[in-house]
C-alpha positions as semicolon CSV with decimal commas, in nm:
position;residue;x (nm);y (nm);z (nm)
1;X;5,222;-0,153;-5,342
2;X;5,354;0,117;-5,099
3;X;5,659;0,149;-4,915
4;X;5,692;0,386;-4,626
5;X;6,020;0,470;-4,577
6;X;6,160;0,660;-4,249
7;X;6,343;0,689;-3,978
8;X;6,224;0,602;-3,654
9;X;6,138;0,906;-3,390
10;X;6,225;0,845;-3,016
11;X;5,920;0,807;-2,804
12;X;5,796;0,589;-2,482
13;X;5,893;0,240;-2,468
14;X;5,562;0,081;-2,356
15;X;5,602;-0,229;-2,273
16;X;5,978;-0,160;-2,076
17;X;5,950;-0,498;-1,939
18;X;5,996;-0,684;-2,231
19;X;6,358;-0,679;-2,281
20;X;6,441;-0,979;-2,475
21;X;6,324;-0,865;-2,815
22;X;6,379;-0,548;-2,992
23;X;6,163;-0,497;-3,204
24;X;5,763;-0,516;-3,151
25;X;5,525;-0,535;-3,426
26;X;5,187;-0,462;-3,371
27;X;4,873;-0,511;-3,599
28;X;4,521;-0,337;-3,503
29;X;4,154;-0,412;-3,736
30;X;4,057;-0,049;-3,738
31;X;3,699;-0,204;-3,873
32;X;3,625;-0,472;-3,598
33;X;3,780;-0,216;-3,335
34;X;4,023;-0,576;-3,208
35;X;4,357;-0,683;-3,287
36;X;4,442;-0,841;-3,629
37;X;4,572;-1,189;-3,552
38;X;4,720;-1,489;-3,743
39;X;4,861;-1,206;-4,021
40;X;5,228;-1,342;-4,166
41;X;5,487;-1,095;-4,115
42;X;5,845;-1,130;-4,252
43;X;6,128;-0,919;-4,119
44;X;6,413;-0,870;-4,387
45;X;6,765;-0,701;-4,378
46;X;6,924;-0,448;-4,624
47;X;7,211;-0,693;-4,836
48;X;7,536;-0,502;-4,936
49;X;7,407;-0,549;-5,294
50;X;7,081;-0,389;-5,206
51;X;6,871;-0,672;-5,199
52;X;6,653;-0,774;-4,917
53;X;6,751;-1,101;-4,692
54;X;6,474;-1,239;-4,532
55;X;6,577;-1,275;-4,102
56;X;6,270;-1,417;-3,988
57;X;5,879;-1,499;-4,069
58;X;5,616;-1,526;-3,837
59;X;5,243;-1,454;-3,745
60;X;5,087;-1,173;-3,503
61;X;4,947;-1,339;-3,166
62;X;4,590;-1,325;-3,103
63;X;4,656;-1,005;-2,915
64;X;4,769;-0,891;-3,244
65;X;5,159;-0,873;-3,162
66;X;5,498;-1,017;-3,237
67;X;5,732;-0,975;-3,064
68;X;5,987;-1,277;-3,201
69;X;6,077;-1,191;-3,538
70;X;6,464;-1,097;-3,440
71;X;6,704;-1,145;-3,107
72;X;6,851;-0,880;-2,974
73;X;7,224;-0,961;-3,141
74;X;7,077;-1,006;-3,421
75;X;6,923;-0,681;-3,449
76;X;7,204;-0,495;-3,310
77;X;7,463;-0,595;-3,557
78;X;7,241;-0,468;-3,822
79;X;7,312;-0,091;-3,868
80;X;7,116;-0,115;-4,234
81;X;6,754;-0,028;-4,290
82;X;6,515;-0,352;-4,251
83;X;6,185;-0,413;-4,431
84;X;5,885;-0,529;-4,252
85;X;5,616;-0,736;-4,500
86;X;5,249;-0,832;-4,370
87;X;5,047;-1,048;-4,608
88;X;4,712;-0,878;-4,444
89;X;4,488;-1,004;-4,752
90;X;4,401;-1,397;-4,518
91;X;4,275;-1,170;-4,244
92;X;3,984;-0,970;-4,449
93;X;3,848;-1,292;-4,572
94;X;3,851;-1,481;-4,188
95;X;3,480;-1,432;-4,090
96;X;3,505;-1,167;-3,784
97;X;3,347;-1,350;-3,458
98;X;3,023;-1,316;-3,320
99;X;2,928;-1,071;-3,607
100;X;2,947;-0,929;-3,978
101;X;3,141;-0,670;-4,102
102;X;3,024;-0,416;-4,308
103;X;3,256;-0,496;-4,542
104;X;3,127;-0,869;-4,557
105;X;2,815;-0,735;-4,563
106;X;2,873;-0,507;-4,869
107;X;3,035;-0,849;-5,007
108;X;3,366;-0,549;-5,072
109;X;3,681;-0,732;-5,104
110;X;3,993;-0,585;-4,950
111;X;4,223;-0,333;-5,165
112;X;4,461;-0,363;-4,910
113;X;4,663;-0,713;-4,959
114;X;4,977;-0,645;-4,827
115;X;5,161;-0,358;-4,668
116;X;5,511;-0,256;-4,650
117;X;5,752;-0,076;-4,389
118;X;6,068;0,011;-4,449
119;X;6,284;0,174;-4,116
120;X;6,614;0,189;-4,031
121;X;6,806;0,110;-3,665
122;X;7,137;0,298;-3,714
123;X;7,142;0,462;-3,392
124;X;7,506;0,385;-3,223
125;X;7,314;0,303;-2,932
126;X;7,071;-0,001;-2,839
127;X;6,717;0,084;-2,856
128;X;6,406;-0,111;-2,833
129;X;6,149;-0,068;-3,163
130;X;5,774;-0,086;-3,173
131;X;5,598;-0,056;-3,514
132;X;5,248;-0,015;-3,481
133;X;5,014;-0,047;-3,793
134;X;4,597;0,058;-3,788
135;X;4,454;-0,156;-4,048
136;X;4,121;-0,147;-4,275
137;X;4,045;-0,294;-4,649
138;X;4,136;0,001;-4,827
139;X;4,439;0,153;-4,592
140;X;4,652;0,153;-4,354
141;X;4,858;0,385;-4,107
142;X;5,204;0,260;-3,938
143;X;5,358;0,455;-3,649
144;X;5,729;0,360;-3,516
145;X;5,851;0,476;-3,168
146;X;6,202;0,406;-3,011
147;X;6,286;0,378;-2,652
148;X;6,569;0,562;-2,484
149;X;6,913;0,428;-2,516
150;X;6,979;0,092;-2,288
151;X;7,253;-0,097;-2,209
């Protein structure tokens, strides 16, 4: 298991007109070149205690996004560091469509079952989040960029 831990640079938000949710979570199949969809994603909270509390658990879209793992109150109120979880070990055994891997072709099972991001949002003001993670069996890369402040 690995656990990225940092803090969040500011960058371009690049999807501005998406204002309802704060954070953005994006999954991408660096082997099929196409987004990774249908991959379970939970979204947890830093306890007082130092546990994690689990806020939300969804799946990426077929565009390979998800965007409604937390509401913007929700997120705000939260000034701890939050841990993102992807189960990414169902999508290396789906069959890709229209065409074999190499990987399924090598019959090479996934080392890469599940990753792990952990971020924190303690800027004192509002900001919109998109983490962005480059998949493959054996790796992955994650990349987090904040917007400007907004209101």
């Amino acid at each position: 298991m690995l656990i990225y831990l940092s803090e969040t640079g500011q960058g371009y938000w690049p999807d501005s007109s998406d204002s309802m949710h704060p954070l953005v979570v994006k999954i991408l199949d660096s082997v099929r070149g196409s987004p990774a969809p249908n991959v379970p994603v939970k979204l947890y909270k830093a306890a007082a205690d130092g546990s994690w509390e689990l806020l939300n658990s969804k799946q990426t879209n077929k565009n390979r996004e998800l965007r409604e793992l937390t509401t913007k109150e929700q997120f705000k109120l939260v000034l701890n560091p939050f841990h993102q979880h992807a189960d990414v070990s169902i999508h290396f055994t789906l069959p890709a469509p229209g065409f074999r891997t190499h990987w399924e072709l090598c019959s090479s099972p996934s080392q890469c079952q599940s990753l792990h991001v952990v971020f924190t949002a303690n800027d004192a003001d509002y900001r919109y989040y998109s983490i962005a993670t480059l998949l493959s069996p054996f790796s992955y890369s994650t990349t987090a960029v904040a917007s400007e402040p907004v209101e």
